[in-house]
PyMOL Python script that loads the backbone (N, CA, C, O; Angstrom):
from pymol import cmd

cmd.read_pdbstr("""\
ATOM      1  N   UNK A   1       9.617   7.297   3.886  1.00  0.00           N
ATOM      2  CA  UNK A   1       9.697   6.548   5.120  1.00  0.00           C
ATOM      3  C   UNK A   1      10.924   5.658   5.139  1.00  0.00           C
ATOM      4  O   UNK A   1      11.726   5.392   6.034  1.00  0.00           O
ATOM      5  N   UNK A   2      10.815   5.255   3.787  1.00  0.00           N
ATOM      6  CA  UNK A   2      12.106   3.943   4.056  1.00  0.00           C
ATOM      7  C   UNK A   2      13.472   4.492   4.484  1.00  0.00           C
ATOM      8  O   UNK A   2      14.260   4.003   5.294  1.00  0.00           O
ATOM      9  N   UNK A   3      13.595   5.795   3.650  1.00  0.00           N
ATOM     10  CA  UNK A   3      15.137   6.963   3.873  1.00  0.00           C
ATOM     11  C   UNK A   3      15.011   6.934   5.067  1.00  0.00           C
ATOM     12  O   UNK A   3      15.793   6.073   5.468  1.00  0.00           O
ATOM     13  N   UNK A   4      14.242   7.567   6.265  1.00  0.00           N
ATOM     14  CA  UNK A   4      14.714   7.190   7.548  1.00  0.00           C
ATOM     15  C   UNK A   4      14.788   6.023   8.031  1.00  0.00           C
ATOM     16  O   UNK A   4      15.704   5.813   8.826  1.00  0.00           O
ATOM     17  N   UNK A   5      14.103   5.219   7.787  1.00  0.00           N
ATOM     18  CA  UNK A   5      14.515   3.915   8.564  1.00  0.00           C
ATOM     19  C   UNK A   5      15.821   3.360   8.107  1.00  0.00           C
ATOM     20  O   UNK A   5      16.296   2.439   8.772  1.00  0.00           O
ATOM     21  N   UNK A   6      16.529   3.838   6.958  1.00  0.00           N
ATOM     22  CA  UNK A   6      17.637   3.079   7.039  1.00  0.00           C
ATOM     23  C   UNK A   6      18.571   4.368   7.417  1.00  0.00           C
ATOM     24  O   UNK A   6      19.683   4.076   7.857  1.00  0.00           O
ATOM     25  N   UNK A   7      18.224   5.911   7.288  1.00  0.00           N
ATOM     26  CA  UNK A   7      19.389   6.849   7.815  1.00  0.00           C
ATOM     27  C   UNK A   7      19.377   6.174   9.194  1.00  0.00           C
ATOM     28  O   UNK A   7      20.564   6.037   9.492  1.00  0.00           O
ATOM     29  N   UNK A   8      18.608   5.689  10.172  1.00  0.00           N
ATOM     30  CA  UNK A   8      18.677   5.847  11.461  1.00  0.00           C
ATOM     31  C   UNK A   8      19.051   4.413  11.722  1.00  0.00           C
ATOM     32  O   UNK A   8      18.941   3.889  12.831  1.00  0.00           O
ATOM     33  N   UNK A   9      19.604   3.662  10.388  1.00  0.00           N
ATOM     34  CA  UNK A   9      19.609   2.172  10.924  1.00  0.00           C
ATOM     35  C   UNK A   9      18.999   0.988  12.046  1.00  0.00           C
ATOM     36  O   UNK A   9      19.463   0.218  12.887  1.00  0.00           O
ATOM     37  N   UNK A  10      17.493   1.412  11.420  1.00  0.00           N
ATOM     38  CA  UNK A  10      16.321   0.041  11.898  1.00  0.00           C
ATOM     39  C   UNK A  10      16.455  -0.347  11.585  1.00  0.00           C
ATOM     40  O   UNK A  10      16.577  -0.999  12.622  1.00  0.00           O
ATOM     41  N   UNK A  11      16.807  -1.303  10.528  1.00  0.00           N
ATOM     42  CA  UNK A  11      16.491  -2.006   9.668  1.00  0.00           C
ATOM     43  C   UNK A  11      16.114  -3.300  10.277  1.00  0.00           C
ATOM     44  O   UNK A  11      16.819  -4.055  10.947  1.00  0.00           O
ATOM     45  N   UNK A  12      14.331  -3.474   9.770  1.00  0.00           N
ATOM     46  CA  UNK A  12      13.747  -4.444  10.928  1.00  0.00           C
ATOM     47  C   UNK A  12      14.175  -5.985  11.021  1.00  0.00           C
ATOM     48  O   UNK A  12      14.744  -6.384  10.005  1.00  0.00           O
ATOM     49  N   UNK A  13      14.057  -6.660  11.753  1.00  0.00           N
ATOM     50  CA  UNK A  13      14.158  -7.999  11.685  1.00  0.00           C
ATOM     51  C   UNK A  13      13.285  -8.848  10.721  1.00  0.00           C
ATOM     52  O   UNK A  13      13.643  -9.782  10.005  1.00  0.00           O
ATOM     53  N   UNK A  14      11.840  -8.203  10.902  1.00  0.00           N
ATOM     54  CA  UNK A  14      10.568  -9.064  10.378  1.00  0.00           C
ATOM     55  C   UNK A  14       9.677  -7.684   9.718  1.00  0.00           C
ATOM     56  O   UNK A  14       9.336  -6.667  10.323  1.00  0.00           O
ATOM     57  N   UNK A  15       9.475  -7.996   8.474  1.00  0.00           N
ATOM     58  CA  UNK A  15       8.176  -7.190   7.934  1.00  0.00           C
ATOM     59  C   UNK A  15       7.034  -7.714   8.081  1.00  0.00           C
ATOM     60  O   UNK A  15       7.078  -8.787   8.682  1.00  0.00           O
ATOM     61  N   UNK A  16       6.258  -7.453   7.839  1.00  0.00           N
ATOM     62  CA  UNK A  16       4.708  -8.070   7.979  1.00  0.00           C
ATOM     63  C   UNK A  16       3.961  -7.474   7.435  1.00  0.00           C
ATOM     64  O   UNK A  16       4.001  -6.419   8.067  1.00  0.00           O
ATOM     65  N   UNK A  17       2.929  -7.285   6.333  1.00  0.00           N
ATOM     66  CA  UNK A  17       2.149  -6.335   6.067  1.00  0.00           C
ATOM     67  C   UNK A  17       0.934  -7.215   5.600  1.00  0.00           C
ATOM     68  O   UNK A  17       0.951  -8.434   5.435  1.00  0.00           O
ATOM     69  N   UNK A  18      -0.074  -6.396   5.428  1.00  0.00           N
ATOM     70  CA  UNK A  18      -1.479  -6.561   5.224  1.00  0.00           C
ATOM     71  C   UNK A  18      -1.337  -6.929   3.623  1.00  0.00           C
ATOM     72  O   UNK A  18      -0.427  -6.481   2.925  1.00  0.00           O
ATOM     73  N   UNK A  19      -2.331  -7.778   3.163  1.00  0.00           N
ATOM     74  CA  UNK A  19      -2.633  -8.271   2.034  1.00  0.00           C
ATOM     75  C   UNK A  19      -2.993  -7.192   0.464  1.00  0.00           C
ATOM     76  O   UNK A  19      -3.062  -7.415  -0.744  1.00  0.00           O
ATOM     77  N   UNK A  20      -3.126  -6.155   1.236  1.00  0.00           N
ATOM     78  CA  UNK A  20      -3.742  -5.041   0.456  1.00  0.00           C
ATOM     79  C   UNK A  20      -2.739  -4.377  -0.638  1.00  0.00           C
ATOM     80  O   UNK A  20      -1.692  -3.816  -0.312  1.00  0.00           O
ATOM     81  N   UNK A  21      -3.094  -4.484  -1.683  1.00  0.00           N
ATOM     82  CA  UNK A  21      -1.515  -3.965  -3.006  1.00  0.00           C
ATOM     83  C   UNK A  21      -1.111  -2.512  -2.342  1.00  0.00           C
ATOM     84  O   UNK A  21       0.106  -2.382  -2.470  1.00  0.00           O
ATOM     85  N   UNK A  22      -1.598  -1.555  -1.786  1.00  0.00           N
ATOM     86  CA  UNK A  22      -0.923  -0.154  -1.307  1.00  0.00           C
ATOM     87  C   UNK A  22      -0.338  -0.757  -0.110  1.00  0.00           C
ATOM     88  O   UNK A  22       0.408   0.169   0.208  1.00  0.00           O
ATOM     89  N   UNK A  23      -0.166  -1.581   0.701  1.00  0.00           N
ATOM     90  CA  UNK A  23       0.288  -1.832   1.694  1.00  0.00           C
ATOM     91  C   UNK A  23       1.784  -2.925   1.506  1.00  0.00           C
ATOM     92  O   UNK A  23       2.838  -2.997   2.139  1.00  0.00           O
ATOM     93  N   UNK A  24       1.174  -3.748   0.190  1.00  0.00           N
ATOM     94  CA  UNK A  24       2.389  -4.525  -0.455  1.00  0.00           C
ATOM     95  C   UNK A  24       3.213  -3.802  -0.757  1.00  0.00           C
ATOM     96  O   UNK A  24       4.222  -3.704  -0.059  1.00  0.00           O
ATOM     97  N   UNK A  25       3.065  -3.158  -1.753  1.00  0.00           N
ATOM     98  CA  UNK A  25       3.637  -1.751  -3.000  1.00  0.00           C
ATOM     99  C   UNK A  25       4.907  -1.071  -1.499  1.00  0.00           C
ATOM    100  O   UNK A  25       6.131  -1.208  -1.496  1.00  0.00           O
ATOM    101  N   UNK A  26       4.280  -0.565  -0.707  1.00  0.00           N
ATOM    102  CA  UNK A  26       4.781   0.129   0.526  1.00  0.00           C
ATOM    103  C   UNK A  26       6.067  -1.094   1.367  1.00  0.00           C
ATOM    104  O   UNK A  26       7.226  -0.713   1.531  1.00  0.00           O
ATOM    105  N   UNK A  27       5.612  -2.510   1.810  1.00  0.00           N
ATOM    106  CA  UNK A  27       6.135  -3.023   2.514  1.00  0.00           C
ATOM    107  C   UNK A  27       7.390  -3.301   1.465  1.00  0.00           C
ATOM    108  O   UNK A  27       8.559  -3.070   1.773  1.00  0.00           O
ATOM    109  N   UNK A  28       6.986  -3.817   0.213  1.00  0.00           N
ATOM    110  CA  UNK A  28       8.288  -4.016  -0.624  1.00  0.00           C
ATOM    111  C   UNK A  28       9.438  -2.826  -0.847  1.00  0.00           C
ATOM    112  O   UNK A  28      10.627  -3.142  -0.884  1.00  0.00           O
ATOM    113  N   UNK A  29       9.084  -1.674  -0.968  1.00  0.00           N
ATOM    114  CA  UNK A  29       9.687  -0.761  -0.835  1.00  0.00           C
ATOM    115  C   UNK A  29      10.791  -1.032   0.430  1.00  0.00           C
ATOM    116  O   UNK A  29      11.864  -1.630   0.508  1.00  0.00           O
ATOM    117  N   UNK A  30       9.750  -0.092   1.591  1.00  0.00           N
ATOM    118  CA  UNK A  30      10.551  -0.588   2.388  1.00  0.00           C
ATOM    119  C   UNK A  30      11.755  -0.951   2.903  1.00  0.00           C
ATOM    120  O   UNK A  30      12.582  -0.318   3.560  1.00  0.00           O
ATOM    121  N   UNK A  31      11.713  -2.591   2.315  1.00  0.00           N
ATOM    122  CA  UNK A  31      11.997  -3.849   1.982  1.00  0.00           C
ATOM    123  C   UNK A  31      13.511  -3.496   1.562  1.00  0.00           C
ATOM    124  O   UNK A  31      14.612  -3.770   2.039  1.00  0.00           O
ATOM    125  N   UNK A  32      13.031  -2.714   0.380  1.00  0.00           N
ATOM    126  CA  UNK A  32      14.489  -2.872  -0.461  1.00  0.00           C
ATOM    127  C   UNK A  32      15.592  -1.412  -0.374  1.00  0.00           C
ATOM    128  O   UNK A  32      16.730  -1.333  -0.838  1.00  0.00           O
ATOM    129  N   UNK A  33      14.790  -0.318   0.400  1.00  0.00           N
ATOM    130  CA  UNK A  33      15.736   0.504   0.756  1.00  0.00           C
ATOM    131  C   UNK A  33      16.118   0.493   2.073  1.00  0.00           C
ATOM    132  O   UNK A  33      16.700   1.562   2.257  1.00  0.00           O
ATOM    133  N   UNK A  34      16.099  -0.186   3.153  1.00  0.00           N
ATOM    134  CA  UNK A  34      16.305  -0.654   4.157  1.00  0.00           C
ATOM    135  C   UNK A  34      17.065  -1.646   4.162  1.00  0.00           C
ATOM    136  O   UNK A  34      17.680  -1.779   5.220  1.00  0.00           O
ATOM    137  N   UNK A  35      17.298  -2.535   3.245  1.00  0.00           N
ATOM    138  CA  UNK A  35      18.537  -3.439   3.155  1.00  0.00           C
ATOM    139  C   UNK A  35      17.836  -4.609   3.791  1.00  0.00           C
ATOM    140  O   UNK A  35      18.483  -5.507   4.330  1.00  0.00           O
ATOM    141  N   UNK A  36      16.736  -4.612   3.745  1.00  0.00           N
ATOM    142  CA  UNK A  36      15.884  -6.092   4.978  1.00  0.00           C
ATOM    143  C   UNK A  36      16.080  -7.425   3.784  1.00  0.00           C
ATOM    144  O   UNK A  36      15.765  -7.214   2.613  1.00  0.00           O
ATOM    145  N   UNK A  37      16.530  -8.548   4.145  1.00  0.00           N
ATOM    146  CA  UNK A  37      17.194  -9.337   3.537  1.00  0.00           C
ATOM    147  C   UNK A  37      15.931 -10.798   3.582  1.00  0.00           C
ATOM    148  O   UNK A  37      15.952 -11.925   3.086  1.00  0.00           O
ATOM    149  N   UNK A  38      15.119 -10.192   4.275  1.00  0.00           N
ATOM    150  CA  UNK A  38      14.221 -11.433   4.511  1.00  0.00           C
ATOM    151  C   UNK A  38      13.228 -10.878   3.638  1.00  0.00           C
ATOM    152  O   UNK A  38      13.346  -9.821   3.019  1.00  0.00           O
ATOM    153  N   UNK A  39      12.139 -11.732   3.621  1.00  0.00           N
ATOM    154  CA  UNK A  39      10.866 -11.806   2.927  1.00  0.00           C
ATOM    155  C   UNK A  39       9.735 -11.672   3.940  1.00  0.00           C
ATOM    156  O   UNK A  39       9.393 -12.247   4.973  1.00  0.00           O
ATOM    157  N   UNK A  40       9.249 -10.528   3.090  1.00  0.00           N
ATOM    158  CA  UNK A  40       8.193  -9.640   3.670  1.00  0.00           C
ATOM    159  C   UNK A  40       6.693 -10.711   3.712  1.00  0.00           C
ATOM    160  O   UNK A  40       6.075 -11.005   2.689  1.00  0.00           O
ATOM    161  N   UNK A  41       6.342 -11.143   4.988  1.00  0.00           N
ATOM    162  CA  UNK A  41       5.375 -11.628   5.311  1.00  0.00           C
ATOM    163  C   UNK A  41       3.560 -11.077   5.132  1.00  0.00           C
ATOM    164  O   UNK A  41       3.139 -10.239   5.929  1.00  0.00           O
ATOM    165  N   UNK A  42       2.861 -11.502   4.311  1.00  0.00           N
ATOM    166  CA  UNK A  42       1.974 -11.033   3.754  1.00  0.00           C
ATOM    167  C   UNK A  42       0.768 -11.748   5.455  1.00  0.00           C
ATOM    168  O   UNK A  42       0.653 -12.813   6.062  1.00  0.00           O
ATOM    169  N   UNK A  43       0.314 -10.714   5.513  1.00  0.00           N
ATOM    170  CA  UNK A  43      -0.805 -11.019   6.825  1.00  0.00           C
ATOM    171  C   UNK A  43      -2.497 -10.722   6.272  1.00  0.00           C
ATOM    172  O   UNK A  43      -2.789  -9.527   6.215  1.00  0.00           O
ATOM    173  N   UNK A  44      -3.274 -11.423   5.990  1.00  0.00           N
ATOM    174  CA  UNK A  44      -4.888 -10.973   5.838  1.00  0.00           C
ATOM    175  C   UNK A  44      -5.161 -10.384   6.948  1.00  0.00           C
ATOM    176  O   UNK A  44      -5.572  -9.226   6.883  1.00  0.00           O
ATOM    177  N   UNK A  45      -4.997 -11.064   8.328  1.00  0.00           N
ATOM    178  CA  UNK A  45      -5.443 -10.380   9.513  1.00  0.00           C
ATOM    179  C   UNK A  45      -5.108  -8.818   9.527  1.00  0.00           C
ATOM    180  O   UNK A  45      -5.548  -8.259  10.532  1.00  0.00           O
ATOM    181  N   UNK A  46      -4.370  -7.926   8.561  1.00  0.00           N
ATOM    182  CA  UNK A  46      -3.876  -6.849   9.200  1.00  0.00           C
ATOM    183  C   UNK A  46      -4.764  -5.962   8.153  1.00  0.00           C
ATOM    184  O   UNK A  46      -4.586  -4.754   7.998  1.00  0.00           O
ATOM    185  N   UNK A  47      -5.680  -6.681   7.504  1.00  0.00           N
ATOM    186  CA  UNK A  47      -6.643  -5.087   6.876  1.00  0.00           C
ATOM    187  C   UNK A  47      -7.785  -5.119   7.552  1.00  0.00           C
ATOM    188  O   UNK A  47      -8.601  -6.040   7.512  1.00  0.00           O
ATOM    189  N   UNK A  48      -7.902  -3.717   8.440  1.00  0.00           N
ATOM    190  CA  UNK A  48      -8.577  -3.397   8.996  1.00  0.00           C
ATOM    191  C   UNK A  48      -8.744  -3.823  10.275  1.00  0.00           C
ATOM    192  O   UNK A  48      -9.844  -4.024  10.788  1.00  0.00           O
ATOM    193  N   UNK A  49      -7.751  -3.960  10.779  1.00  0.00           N
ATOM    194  CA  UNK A  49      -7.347  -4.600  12.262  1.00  0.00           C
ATOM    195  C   UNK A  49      -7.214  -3.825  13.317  1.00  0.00           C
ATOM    196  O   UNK A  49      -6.644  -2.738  13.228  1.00  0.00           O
ATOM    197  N   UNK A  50      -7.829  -4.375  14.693  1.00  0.00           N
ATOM    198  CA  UNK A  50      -7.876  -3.611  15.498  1.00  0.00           C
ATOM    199  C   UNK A  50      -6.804  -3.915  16.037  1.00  0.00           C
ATOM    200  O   UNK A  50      -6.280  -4.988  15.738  1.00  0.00           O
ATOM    201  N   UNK A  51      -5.962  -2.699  17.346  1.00  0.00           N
ATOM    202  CA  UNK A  51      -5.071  -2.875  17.901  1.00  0.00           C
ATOM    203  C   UNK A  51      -4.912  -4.103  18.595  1.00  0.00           C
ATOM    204  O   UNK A  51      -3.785  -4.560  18.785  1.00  0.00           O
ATOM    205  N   UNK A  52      -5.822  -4.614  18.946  1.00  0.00           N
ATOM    206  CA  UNK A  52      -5.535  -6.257  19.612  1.00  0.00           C
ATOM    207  C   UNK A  52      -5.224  -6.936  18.695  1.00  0.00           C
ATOM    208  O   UNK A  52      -4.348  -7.745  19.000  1.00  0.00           O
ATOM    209  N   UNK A  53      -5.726  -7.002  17.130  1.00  0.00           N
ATOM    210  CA  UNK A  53      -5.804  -7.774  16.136  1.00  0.00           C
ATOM    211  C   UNK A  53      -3.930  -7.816  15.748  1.00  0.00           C
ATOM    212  O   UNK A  53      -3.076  -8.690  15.597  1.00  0.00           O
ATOM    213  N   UNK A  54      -3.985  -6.524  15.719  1.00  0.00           N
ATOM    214  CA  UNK A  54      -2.379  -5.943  15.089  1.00  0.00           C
ATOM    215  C   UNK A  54      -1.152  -6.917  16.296  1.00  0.00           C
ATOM    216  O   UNK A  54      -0.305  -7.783  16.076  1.00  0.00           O
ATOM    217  N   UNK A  55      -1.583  -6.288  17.442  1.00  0.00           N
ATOM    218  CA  UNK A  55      -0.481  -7.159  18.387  1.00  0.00           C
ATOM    219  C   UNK A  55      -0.656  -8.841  18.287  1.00  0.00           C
ATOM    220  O   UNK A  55       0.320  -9.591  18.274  1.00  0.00           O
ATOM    221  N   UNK A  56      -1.683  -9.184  18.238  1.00  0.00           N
ATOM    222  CA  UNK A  56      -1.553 -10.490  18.127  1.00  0.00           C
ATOM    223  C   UNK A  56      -0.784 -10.883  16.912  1.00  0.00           C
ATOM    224  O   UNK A  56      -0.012 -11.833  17.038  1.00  0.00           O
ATOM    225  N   UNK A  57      -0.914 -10.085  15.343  1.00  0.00           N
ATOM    226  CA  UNK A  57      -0.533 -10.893  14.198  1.00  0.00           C
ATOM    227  C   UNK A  57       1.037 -10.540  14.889  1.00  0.00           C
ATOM    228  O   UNK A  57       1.613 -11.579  15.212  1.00  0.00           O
ATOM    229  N   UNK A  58       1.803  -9.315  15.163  1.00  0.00           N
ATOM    230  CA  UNK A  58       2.693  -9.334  15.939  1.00  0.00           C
ATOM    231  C   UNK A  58       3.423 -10.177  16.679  1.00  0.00           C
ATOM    232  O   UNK A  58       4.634 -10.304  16.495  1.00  0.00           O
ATOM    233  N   UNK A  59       2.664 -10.931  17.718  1.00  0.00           N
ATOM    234  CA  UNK A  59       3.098 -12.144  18.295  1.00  0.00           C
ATOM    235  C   UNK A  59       2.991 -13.275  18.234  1.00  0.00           C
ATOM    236  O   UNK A  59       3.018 -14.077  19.167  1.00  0.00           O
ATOM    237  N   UNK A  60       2.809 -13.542  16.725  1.00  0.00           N
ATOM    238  CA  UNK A  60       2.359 -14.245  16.066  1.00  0.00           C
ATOM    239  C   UNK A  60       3.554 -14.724  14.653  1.00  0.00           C
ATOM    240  O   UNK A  60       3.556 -15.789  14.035  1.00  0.00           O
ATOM    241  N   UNK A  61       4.596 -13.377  14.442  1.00  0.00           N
ATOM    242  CA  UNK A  61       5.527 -13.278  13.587  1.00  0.00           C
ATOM    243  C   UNK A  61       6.696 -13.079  14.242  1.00  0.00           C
ATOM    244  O   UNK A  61       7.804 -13.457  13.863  1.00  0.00           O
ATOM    245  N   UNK A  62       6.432 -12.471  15.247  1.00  0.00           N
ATOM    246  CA  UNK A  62       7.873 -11.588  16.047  1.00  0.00           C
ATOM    247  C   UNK A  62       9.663 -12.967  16.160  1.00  0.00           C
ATOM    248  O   UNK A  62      10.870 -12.974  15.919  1.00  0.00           O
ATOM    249  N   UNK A  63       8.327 -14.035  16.797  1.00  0.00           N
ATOM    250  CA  UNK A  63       9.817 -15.050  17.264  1.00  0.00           C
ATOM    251  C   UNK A  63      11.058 -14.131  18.298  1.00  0.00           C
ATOM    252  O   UNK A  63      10.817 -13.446  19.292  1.00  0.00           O
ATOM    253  N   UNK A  64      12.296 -14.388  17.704  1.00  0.00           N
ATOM    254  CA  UNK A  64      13.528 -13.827  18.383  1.00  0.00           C
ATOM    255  C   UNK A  64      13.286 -12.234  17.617  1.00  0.00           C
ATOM    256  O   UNK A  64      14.312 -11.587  17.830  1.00  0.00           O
ATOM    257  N   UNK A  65      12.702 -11.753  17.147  1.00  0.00           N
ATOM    258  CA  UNK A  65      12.960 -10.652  16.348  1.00  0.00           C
ATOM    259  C   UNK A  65      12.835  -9.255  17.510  1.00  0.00           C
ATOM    260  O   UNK A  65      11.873  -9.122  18.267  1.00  0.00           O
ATOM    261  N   UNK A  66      13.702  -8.546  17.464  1.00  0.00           N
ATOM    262  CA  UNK A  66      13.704  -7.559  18.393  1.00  0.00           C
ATOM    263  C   UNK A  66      12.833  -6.032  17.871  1.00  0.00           C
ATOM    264  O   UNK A  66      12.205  -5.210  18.537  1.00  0.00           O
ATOM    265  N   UNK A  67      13.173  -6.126  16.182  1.00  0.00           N
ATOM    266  CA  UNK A  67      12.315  -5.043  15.494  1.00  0.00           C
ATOM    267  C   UNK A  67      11.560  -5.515  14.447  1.00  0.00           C
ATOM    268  O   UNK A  67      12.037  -6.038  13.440  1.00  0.00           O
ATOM    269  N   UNK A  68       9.647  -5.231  14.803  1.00  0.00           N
ATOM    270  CA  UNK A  68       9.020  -5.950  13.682  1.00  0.00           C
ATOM    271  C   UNK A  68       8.392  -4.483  12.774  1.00  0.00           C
ATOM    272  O   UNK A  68       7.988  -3.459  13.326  1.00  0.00           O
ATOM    273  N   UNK A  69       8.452  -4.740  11.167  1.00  0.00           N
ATOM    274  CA  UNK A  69       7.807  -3.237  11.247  1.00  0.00           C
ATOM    275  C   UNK A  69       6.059  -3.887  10.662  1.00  0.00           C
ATOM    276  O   UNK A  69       5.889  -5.053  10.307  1.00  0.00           O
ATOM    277  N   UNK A  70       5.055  -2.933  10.686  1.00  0.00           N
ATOM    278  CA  UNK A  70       3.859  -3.482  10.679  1.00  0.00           C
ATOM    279  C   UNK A  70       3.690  -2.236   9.365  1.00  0.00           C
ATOM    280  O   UNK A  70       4.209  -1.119   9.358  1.00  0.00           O
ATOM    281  N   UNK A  71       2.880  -2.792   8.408  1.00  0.00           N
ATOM    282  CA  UNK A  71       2.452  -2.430   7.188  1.00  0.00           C
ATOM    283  C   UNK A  71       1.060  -2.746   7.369  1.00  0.00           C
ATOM    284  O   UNK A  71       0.711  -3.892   7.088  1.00  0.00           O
ATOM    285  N   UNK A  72       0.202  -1.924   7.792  1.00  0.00           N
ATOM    286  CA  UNK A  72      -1.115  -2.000   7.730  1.00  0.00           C
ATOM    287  C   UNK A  72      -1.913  -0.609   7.475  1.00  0.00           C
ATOM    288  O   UNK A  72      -1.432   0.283   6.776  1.00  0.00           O
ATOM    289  N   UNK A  73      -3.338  -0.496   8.190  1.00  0.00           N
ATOM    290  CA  UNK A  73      -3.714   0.295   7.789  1.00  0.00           C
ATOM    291  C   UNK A  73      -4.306   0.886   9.146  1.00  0.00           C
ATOM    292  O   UNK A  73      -4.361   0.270  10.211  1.00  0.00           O
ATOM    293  N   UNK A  74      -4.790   2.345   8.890  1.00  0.00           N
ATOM    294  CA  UNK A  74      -5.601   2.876   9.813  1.00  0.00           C
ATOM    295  C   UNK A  74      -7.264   2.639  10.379  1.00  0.00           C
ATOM    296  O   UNK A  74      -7.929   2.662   9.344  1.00  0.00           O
ATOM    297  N   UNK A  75      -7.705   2.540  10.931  1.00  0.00           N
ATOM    298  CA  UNK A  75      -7.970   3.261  12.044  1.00  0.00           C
ATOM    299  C   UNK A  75      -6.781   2.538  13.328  1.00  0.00           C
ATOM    300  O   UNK A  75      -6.142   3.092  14.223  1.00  0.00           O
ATOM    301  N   UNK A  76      -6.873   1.106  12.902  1.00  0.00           N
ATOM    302  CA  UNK A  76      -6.153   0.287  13.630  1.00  0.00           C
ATOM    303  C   UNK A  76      -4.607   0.279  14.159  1.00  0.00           C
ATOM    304  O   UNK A  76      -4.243  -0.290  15.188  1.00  0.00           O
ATOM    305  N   UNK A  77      -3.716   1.052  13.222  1.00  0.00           N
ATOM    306  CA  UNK A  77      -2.727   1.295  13.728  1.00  0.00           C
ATOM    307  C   UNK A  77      -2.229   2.384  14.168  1.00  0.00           C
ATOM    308  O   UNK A  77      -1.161   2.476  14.773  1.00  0.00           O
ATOM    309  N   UNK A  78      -3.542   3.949  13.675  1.00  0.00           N
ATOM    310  CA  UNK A  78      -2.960   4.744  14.716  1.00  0.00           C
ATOM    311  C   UNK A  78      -3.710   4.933  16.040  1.00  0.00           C
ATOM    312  O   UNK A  78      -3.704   6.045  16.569  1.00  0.00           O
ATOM    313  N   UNK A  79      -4.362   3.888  16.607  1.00  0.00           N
ATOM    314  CA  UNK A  79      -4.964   3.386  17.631  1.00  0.00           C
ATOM    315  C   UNK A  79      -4.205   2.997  18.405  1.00  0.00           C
ATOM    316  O   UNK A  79      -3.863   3.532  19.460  1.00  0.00           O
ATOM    317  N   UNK A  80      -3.681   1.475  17.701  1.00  0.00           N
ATOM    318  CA  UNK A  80      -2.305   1.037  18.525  1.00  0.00           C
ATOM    319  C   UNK A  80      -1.313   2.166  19.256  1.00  0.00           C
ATOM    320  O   UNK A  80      -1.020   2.235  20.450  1.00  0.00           O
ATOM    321  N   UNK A  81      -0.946   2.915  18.301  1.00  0.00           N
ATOM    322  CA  UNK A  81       0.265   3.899  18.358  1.00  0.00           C
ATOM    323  C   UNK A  81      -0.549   4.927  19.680  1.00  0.00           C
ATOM    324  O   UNK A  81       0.106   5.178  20.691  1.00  0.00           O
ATOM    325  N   UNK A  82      -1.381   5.233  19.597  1.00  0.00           N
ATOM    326  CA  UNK A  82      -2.413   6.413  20.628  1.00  0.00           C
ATOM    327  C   UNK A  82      -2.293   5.455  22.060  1.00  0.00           C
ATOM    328  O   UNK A  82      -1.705   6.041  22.970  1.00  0.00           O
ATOM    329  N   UNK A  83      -2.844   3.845  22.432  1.00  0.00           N
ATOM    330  CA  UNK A  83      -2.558   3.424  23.245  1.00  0.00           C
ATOM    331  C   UNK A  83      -1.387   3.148  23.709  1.00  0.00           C
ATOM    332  O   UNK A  83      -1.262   3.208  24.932  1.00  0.00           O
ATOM    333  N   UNK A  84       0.075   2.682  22.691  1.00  0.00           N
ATOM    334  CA  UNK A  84       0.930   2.628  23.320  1.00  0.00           C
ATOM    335  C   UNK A  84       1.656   4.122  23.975  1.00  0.00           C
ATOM    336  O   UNK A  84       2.532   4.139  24.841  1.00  0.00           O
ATOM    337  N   UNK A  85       1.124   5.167  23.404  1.00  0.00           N
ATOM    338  CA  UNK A  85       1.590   6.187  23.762  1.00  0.00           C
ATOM    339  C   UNK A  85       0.805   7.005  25.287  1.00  0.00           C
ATOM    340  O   UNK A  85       1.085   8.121  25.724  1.00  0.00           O
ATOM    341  N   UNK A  86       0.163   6.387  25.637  1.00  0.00           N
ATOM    342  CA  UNK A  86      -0.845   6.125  26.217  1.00  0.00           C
ATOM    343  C   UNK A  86      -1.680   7.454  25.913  1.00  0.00           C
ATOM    344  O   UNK A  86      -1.717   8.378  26.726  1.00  0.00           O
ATOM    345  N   UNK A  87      -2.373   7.487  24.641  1.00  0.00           N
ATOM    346  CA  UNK A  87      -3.364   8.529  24.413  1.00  0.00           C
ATOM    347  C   UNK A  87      -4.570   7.806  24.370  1.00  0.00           C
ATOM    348  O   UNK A  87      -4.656   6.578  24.358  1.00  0.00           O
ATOM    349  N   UNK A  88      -5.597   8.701  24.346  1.00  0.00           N
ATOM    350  CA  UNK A  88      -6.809   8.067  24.477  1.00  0.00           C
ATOM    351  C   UNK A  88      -7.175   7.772  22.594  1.00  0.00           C
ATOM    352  O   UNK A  88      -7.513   8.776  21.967  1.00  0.00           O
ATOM    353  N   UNK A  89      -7.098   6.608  21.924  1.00  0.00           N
ATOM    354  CA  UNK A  89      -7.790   5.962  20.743  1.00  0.00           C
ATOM    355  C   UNK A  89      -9.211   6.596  20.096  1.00  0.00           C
ATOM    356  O   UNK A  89     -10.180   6.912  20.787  1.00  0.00           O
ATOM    357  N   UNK A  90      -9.155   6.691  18.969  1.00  0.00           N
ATOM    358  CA  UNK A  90     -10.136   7.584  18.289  1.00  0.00           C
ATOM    359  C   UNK A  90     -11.628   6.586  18.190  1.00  0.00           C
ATOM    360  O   UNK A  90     -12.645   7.046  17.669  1.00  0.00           O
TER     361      UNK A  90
END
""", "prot")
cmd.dss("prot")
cmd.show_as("cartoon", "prot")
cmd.util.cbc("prot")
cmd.orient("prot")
């Protein structure tokens, strides 16, 4: 994952990830092949979070940040991703 995000130069403003060590392990990664220069924000709210849960910790970290990436887990974030895409959520 991280190889594309930095072939395609995202490289996010704000990390954020869930408290959970596979989700740490992942966000630090990330982190360091992406060139993200900040410190990866550890969120409790994001294990096992519902898509409202997820946007709020979202607007909750975002500030001026134009790209946030979210390190969490499923059911909740490919929910999010199904509504913003406007699919119908599992």
């Amino acid at each position: 994952m991280w190889l594309v995000v930095a072939a395609l130069w995202l490289c996010p403003d704000v990390i954020v990830s869930s408290t959970a060590k596979r989700a740490r392990w992942t966000a630090d990664e990330v982190a360091q092949h992406a060139g993200y220069e900040g410190t990866v924000q550890l969120e409790r709210r994001l294990y096992l979070a519902s898509p409202d849960e997820i946007v709020d910790v979202v607007r909750a970290v975002a500030g001026a940040a134009r790209r946030v990436l979210v390190v969490g887990h499923n059911p909740g974030l490919e929910d999010l991703v199904a509504r913003l895409a406007g699919r119908p959520e599992t």
